[in-house]
N, C-alpha and C positions, 0 to 999 in steps of 0.2 A: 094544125094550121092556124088556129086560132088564137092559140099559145104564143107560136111562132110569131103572128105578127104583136101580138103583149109585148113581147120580148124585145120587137125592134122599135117600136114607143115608145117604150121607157129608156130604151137606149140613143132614140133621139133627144127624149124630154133633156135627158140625163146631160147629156153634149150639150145640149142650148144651155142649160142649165150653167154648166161649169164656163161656156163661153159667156153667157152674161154676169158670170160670177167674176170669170179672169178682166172683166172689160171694166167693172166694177172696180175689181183690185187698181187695175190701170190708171184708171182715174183718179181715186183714192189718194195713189201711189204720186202721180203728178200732182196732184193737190198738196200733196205735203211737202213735195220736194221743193215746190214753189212757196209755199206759206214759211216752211222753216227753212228759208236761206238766208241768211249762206250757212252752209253745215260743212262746208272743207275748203282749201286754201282753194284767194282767189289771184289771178295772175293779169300783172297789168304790163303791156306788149311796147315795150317804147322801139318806136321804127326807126331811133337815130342809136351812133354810136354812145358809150357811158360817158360823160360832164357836159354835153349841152343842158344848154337850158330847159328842153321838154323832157328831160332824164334828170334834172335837178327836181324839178316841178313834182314829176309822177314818183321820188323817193321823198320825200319832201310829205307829200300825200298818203303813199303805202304805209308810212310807220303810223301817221293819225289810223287811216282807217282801220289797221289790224288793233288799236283798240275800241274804234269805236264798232266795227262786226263782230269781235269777239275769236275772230279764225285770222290765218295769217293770211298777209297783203302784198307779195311781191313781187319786184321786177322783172324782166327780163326782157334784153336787148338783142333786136335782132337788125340788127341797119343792111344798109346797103339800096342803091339804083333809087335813091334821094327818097327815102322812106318807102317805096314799092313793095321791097322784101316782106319788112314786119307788119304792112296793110292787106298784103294779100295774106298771108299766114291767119291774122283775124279775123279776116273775112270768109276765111273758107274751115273758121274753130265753130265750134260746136254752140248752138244759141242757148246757152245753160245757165249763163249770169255768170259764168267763173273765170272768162275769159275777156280779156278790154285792151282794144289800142290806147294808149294815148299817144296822140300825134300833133302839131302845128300845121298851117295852112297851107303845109306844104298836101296834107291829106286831099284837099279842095284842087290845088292847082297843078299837078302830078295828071291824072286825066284831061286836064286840058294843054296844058303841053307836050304830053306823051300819046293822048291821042288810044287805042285798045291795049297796045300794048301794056298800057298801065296796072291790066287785071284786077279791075276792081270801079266800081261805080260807088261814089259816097254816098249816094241818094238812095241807090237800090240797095246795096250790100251790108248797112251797114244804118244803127238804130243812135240818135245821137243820147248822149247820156249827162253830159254839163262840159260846162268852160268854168276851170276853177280859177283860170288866172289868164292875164296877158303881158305885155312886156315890149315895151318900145325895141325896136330895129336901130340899128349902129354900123357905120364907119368908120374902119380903125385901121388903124396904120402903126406901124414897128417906128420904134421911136428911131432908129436912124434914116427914116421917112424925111424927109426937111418940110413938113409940111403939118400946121395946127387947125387947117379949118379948108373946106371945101375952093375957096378960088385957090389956094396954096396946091391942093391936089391938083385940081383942075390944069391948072400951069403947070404943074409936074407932068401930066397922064401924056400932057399935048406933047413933049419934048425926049421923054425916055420910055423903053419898053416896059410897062408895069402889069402884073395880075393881081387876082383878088381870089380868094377861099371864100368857096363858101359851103353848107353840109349837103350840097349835091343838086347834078342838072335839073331845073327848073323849078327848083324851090323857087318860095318868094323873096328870100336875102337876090336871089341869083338872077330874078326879071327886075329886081327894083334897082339892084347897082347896076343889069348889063342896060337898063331904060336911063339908070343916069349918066353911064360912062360912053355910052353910044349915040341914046338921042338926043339927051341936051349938050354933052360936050365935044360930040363927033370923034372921042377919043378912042382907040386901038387897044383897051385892057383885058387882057386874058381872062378867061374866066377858069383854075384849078377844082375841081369837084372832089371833095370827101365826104366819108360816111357821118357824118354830123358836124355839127356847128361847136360841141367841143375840141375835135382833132384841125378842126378849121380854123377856129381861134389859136391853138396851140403855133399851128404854122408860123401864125402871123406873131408871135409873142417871139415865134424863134428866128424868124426871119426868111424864113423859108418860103413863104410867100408874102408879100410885104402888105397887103389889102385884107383885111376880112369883113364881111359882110354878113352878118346875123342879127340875132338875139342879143341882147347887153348883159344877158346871167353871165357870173363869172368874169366879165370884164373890168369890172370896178377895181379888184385887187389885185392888176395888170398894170391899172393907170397909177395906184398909188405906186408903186416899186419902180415906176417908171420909164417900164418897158414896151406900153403904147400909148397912144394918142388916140381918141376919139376924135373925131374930124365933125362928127356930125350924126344926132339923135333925132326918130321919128316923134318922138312926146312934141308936145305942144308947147311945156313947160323943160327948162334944165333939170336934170335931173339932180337931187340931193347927194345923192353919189359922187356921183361927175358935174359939180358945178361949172367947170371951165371947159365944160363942153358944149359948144351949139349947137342947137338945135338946126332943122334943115328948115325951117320955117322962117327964122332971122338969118337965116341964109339967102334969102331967096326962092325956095322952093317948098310953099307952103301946100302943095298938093303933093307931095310924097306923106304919109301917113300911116305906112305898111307895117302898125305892130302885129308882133307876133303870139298870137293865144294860143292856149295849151287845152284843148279838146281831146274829153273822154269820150270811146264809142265803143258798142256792144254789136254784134254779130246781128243782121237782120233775122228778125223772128224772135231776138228772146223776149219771154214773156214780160207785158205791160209792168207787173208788181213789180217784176224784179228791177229795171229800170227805175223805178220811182222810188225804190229801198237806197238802190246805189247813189241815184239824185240828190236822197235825203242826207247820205252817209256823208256824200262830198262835200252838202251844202254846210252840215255840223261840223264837217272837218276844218274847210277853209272859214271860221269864225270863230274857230279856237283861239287863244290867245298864241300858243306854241307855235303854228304854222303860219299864221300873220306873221308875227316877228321872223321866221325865217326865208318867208317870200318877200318881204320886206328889205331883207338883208343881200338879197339878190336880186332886186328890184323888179318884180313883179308888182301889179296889182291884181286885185282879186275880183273875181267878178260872182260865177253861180248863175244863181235862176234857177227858176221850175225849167221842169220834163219841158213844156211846152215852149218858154221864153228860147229854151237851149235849141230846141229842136229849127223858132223863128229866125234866129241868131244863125244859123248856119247855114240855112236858106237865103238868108240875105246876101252871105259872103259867099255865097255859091254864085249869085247873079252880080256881083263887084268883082269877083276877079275872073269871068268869065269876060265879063267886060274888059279888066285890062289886058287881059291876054294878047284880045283881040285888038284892042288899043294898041299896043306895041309890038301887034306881029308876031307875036312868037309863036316859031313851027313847031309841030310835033316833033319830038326827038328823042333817040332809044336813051336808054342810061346805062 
């Protein structure tokens, strides 16, 4: 009897034992997988289709960072329902540091135009990680457009049936031209929906739809060949680029200002460290000389910040374009 219950003591001891052993290991085990990251290929989620400008941006990015982590850095695209698809895919991937949207503001205004449907909460689902670059918003027109600058549109829009491309319902290209072609010029321009601002542009380079409303990556070596026209940039200044393009401010409409930034985000819950490694990695990346000149080349500028500047910075443009939303009305609507 006495034996017996020896025997079931040391076979409890024994259990606590290996359970505070195993819990030990556990921690250990998370400790290092956290300390020593990244230890295997990390994958960065672009929600648009391949040649927009937030899928220039994040390749552009991947090759710096695969050598500044030491492990490889790559893309993959999953577009579709105006970046919905490739946000909700990141939001519901594992919070391990190996998995990363990068998106534009379409990430912020996608829940507010779409309302639940959207599946996905920027604020809850999801941990901000840096803005490595931003990039002025453009109206462009197919050069057999008859039209060089916004009243030339404008007189156009009012007289024949016109649309405009842009990488999908309610992006921000797609509230800023249906706010300019609707509430300032009471005009009837259709709005075409594709899976990014590169197949959107191509449209309009082919004519297929004669309006594009995006991002300006990419556009530059459109206007020299001479197969569109920029009508009109959100920059404040002309762009070096496209000197013979005006701005929307010497236009007249000095309150359009909707550039487009390129935000990295990580899965809600991944650990603090890791966020501040990857912070670090993007902040050495975009101050390379290599990827300056080639954000440069595609006319980005570059921005960065700490953890916390990035984290201020998105909070603000969560409460700005909540605001114009609701400025111009825009209903929630499926994609």
């Amino acid at each position: 009897m006495f034996a017996s219950k020896i025997i079931k003591n040391k076979f409890s001891l024994t259990c606590l034992s290996l359970a505070a052993l195993s819990l030990t290991w556990s921690s250990v085990s998370f400790a290092q997988s956290t300390n020593d990251f990244p230890n295997k290929p990390i994958r960065l989620v672009v929600a648009f289709a391949p040649g927009g400008s937030t899928d220039i941006a994040a390749r552009i990015l991947a090759q710096s960072l695969t050598g500044i982590l030491k492990v490889p850095v790559f893309v993959e695209n999953k577009p579709g329902a105006g970046a919905s698809i490739g946000t909700q895919y990141v939001a519901n991937a594992a919070p391990d540091g190996y998995t990363y949207l990068v998106t534009s503001p379409s990430f912020i205004v996608n829940p507010l135009t779409m309302g639940p449907t959207a599946g996905y909460s920027p604020d809850k689902d999801f941990a901000p990680v840096s803005i490595p670059a931003t990039q002025p918003m453009a109206v462009v027109v197919n050069e057999k457009i008859p039209a060089k600058n916004l009243v030339e549109l404008k007189d156009l829009s009012l007289k024949k049936d016109l649309s405009y491309a842009t990488a999908g319902n309610g992006t921000p290209p797609n509230l800023t031209c249906d706010n300019l072609f609707r509430q300032y010029w009471k005009a009837d321009v259709t709005h075409i929906p594709y899976k990014g601002s590169g197949p959107a542009l191509i449209a309009s380079v082919s004519g297929e739809t004669p309006i594009f409303c995006g991002a300006v990556a990419g556009v530059s070596q459109f206007v020299k060949q001479g197969k569109v026209k920029v009508v009109a940039v959100s920059s404040d200044k002309r762009l070096p680029s496209m000197p013979d393009s005006p701005t929307f401010a010497e236009q007249g409409y000095p309150e359009i200002k909707d550039d487009l930034w390129v935000g990295v985000f990580a899965p809600a819950k991944t650990p603090k460290e890791t966020l501040l490694k990857m912070n670090q990695a993007i902040s050495q990346a975009i101050t390379s000389k290599d990827v300056l000149e080639k954000l440069d080349q595609n006319d980005f500028i570059t921005v960065g910040g700490t953890l916390e500047q990035t984290v201020e910075s998105v909070q603000k443009d969560l409460a700005r374009w909540d605001k114009t939303v609701k400025a111009i009305k825009a209903q929630p609507q499926a994609k």
